[in-house]
N, C-alpha and C positions, 0 to 999 in steps of 0.2 A: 461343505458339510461340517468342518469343523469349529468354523464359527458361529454354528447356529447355537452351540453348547454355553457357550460365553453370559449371554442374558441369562440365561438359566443358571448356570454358577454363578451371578453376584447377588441374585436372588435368595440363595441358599446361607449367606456370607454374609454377613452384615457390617463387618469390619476388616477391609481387604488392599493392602497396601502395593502388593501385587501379585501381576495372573498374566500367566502363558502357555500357550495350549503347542502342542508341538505333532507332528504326523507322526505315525507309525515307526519312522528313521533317526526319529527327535532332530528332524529342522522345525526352527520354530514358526508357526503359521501365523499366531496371534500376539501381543504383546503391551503388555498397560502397565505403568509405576503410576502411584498415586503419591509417592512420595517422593519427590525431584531431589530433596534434600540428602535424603540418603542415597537413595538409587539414579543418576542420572543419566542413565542410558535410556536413548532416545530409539523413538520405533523403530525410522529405519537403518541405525545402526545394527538392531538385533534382528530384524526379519528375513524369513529365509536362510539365515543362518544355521551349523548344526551347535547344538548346543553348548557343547565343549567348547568351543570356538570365541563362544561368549563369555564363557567364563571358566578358562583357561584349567584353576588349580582343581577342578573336579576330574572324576575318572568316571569309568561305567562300571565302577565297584560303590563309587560311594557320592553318587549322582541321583537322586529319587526320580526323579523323572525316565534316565536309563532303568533302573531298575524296575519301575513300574510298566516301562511296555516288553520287557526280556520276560516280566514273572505274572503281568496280568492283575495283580493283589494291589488293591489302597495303600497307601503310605500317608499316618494321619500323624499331626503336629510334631515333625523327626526336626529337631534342630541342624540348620547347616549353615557353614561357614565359608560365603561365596567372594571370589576375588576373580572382579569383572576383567575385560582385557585392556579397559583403561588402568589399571592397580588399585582400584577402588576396592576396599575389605566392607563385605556386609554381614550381617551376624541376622539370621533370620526363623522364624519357625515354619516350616511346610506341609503344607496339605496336598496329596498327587493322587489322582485318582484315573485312573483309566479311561478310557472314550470307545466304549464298545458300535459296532452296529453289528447289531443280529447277535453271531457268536464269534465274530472278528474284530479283532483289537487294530482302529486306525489311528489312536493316539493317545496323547495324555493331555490332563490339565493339572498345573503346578499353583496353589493358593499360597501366598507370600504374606506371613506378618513378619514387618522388620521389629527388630530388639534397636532399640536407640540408644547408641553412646551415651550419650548424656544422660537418662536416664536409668541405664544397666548399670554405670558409676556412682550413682549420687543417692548419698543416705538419705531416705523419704522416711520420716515419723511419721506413721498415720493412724499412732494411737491416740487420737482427739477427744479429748474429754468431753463430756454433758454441755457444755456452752458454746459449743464446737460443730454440735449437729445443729441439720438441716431442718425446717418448722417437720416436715416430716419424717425425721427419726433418722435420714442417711445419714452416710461420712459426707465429708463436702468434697467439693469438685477437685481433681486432680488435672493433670496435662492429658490424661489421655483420654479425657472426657471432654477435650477441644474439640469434634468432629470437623475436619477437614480435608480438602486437598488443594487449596490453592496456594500458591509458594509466598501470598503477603501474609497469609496468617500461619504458614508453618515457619515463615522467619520470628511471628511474633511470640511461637510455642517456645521456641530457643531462647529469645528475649528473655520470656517468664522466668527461664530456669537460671540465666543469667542474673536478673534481677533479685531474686528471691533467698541468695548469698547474701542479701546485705540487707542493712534497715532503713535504707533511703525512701522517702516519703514517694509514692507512684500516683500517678492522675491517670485514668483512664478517659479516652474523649472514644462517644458513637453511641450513635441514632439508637431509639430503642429497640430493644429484641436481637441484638449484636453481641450478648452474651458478658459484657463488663462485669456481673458479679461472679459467673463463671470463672474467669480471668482472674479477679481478687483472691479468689477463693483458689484456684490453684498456684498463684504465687505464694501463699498464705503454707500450703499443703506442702508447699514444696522446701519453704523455707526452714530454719533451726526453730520456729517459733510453732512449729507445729503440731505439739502438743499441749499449746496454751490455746486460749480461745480466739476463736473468730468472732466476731460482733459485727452484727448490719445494721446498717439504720439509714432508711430512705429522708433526706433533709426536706422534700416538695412540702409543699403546704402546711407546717407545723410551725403557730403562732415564736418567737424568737423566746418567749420566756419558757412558756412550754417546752422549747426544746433545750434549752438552757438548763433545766432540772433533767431534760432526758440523758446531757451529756454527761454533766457534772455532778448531777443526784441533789436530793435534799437532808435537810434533817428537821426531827422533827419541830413544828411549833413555828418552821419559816413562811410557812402561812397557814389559813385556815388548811384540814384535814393532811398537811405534809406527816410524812413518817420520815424515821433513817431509812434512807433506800440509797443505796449504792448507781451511781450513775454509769454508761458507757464504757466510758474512761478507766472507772476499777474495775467491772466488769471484763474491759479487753487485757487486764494485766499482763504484761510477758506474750500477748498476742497481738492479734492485727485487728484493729478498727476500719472498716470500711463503711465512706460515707457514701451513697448515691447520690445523685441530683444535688449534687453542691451549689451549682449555679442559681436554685430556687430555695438555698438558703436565706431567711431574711438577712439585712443586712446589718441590723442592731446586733445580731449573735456572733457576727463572722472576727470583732478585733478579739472576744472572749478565745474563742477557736485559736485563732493566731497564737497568744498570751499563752495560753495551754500547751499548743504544741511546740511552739519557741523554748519555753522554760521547762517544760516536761513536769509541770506541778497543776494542780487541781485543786480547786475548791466547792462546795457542793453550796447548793444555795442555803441561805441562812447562819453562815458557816463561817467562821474567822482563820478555821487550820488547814494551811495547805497540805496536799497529800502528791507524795512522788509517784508521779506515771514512768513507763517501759511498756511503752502500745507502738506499734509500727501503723502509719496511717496512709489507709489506701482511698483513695475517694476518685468520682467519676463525673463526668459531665455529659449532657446529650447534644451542647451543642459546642460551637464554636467557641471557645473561653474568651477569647480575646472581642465576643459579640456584646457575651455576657458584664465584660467589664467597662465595653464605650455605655451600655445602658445601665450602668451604674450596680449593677445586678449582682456583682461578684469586684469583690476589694483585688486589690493588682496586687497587693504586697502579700494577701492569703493565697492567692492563686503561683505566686512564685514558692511561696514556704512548699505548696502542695506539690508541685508539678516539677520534684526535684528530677523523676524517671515520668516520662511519657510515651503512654500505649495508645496510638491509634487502628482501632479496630475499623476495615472497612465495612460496608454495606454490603448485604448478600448479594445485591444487583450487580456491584463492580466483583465477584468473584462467580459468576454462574455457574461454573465449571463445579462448584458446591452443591449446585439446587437438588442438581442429580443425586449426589453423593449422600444428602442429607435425608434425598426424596426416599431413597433406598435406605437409608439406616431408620429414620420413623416408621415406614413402613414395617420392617422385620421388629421393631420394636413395641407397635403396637399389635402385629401379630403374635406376640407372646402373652402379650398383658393380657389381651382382649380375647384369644383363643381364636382366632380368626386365619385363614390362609389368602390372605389379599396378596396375588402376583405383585400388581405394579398399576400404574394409570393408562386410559385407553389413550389412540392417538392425540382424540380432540383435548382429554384432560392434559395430557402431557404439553401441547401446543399452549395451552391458554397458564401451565407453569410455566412456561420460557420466557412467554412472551409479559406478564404481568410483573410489575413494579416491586414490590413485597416491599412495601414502607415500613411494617413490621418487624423485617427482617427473620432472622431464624427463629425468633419463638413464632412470628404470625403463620411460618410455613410449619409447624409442627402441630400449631392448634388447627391450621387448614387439612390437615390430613386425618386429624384424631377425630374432628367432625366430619368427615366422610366418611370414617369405619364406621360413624354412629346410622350413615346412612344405606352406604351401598349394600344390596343385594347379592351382589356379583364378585367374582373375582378379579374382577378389574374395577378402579375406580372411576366413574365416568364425570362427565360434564357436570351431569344432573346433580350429582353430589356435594359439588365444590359451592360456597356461598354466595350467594345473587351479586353480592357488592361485584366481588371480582371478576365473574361474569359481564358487569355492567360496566365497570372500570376497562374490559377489552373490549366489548361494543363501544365503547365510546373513541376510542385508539383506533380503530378501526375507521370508523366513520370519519375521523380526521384525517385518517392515513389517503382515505381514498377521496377527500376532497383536497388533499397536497396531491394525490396523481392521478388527476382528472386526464382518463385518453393517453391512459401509461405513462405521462409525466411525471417528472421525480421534481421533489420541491427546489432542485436547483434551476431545472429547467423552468419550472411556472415563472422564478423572481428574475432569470433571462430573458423571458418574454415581457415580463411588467416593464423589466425598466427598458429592455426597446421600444417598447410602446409609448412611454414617455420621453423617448428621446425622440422619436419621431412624430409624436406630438407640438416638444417643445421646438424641432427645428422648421415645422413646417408654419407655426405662427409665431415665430420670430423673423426679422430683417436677416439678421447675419449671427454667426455662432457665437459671436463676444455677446450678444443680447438674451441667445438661446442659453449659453455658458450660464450667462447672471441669473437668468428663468430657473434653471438647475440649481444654482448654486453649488456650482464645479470648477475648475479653473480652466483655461479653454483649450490647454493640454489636456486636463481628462476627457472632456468632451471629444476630443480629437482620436481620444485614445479608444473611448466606446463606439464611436464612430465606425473605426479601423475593424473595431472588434465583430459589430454586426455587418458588416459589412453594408452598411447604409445608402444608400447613392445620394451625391454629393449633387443636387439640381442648383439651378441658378440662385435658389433663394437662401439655400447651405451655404456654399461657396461665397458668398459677398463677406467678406472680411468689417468690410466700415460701414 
């Protein structure tokens, strides 16, 4: 009974680092850390457990959870200060609420935001001036605007904050919609520079002289309609320039780039006076840099200036344990915006999120959801909601899946059946296995070897050696 309460409390929660429901006697029945980093106490270390047990330096005075099934009454964001029975100290905010049925108290549930060291210690400026904000009016992105739980991007949260002490040049590499300006933008947030400006500028498709004025500015009379206009570069003064898509930088503009950031001086086009820069330079690639540099695409000696600290951000696919987490944070989020009480996804939606690719990554699963508030009728989101592509993209996964297992066949077994078939093809119109060997083009050890393997019969016509 007491797990049925769980879905329904992370529905309520939209930002939940941990949760444990405990019986009436406070053993604990349920238990979930979203956060490994901090909290590493594993399920079943803690289940079944009584509470105290767990974490030794509390008491049933000053335990929220004890106190919550002795008095029956909520206990809402009470800081407490837990040290697990490993000597692990967490510093955390609690939500406890009771677990009634009818007018009998069978349990509690405990809602966990941890406070993080590193961030509870470290002076954040986050008085960001007017060049600073977001095209729509925010502050920009902080650490805890990373949405996660998987332990390759909560090492790379720690990274950020590590990095971000210093002015060393940072390359972010990953696929799009994997959050790189996100990233910029909280090292940016987090750093001493964080009350100077932030500056973005996507490099894709923008001619090399044209962006050559975009970096370094003009003055006027450098060609027809130029003005004095301040480029990038002055722009990001005492702050961080971040470039995207460096790789689809042309390649005329990239030794300018170099020169500028090597010397930390500027010149603006039409212009003979250099001007000192103090810009921290953060830039991003989508693919491979070392792809981009055999196709001549990206200079080697730019891409080491850049790539002093490197972030690699993985792909939502290799982190799924996310989809959920992310699925449930959009969710409550555009029930807000939207005015909407959308639960969660039906079974079939939920199957065809697991199972789909998201090449998009985390922005394409947020616009996938915000186009189905636009659609569903329901309190759950269905099938019917989700967009045709992705639909059609697991039809077609499908379809292949079930002609890899044709007659419950798994596609190892189909490619052990082909090549028996071809082994006993190749020995039955051959003389001897040195001919059938050469027919294969195997050595007649292997042959011998698959032989053994299928357990073949060995007739007169196998057996002839010469």
């Amino acid at each position: 009974m007491l797990r049925r309460y769980v879905e329904h409390i992370l529905q309520l929660y939209n930002y939940i680092d941990g949760l444990m429901v405990t019986d009436d006697k406070g053993i604990i029945e349920y238990y979930k850390s979203f956060r490994p980093d901090i909290n590493n106490l594993e399920e079943e270390e803690v289940l079944h457990k009584y509470i105290l047990d767990v974490y030794p330096n509390l008491t049933k005075k000053n335990s929220s959870i004890l106190k919550v099934l002795k008095t029956g009454t909520p206990i809402y964001n009470e800081k407490q200060h837990l040290k697990t029975n490993k000597n692990d100290n967490i510093s955390a905010i609690n939500t406890t609420l009771p677990i009634m049925d009818k007018d009998k108290l069978i349990g509690a549930v405990d809602i966990s935001r941890y406070i993080e060291p590193e961030i509870k210690n470290h002076n954040v400026n986050l008085n960001i001036n007017k060049e600073s904000m977001r095209a729509h009016g925010s502050k920009l992105y902080n650490i805890n605007d990373i949405m996660t739980t998987s332990p390759s991007m909560l090492k790379i949260k720690n990274k950020i904050l590590k990095i971000a002490k210093t002015d060393s040049s940072v390359l972010i590499r990953g696929e799009t919609g994997t959050g790189k300006e996100l990233v910029a933008q909280a090292i940016h947030s987090h750093s001493n520079r964080a009350s100077n400006p932030f500056v973005s500028q996507n490099c894709a498709a923008i001619p090399s002289t044209l962006l050559e004025s975009i970096l370094f500015g003009t003055v006027k009379g450098s060609y027809t309609g130029a003005e004095n206009k301040k480029g990038l570069f002055e722009k990001a003064q005492k702050g961080t320039l971040f470039l995207d898509e460096i790789n689809a930088m042309e390649i005329n503009i990239q030794p300018k780039l170099l020169k500028a950031i090597e010397n930390k001086m500027i010149r603006r086009v039409g212009n003979t006076r250099q001007i000192n820069t103090d810009v921290r330079i953060v830039s991003a690639v989508n693919e491979d840099p070392q792809k981009s540099i055999n196709d001549n695409r990206l200079r080697e000696d730019l891409f080491y200036r850049l790539a002093v600290v490197q972030i690699e951000l993985p792909p939502l696919r290799k982190r799924k344990n996310d989809i959920e987490y992310l699925k449930n944070y959009f969710i409550n989020k555009f029930n807000k915006k939207m005015n909407r009480n959308i639960i969660g996804l039906d079974q079939q939606a939920e199957e065809i999120f697991l199972k789909y690719h998201w090449p998009g990554n985390v922005r394409e699963l947020k616009n996938v959801i915000e186009g189905a508030f636009n659609l569903t009728d329901n309190n759950f989101i269905q099938k019917r909601d989700l967009p045709d592509y992705i639909k059609e993209n697991i039809k077609r996964k499908t379809k292949v899946a079930s002609q890899l297992s044709i007659n419950n066949h798994s596609l190892k077994d189909l490619v052990e059946n082909y090549e028996r078939d071809l082994l006993i093809r190749a020995l039955n119109n051959t003389k001897n296995k040195v001919e059938a060997a050469k027919t294969l083009k195997i050595s007649k050890q292997s042959l011998q070897y698959k032989i053994n393997k299928y357990n073949l019969k060995q007739n007169s016509t196998i057996d002839t050696e010469d």
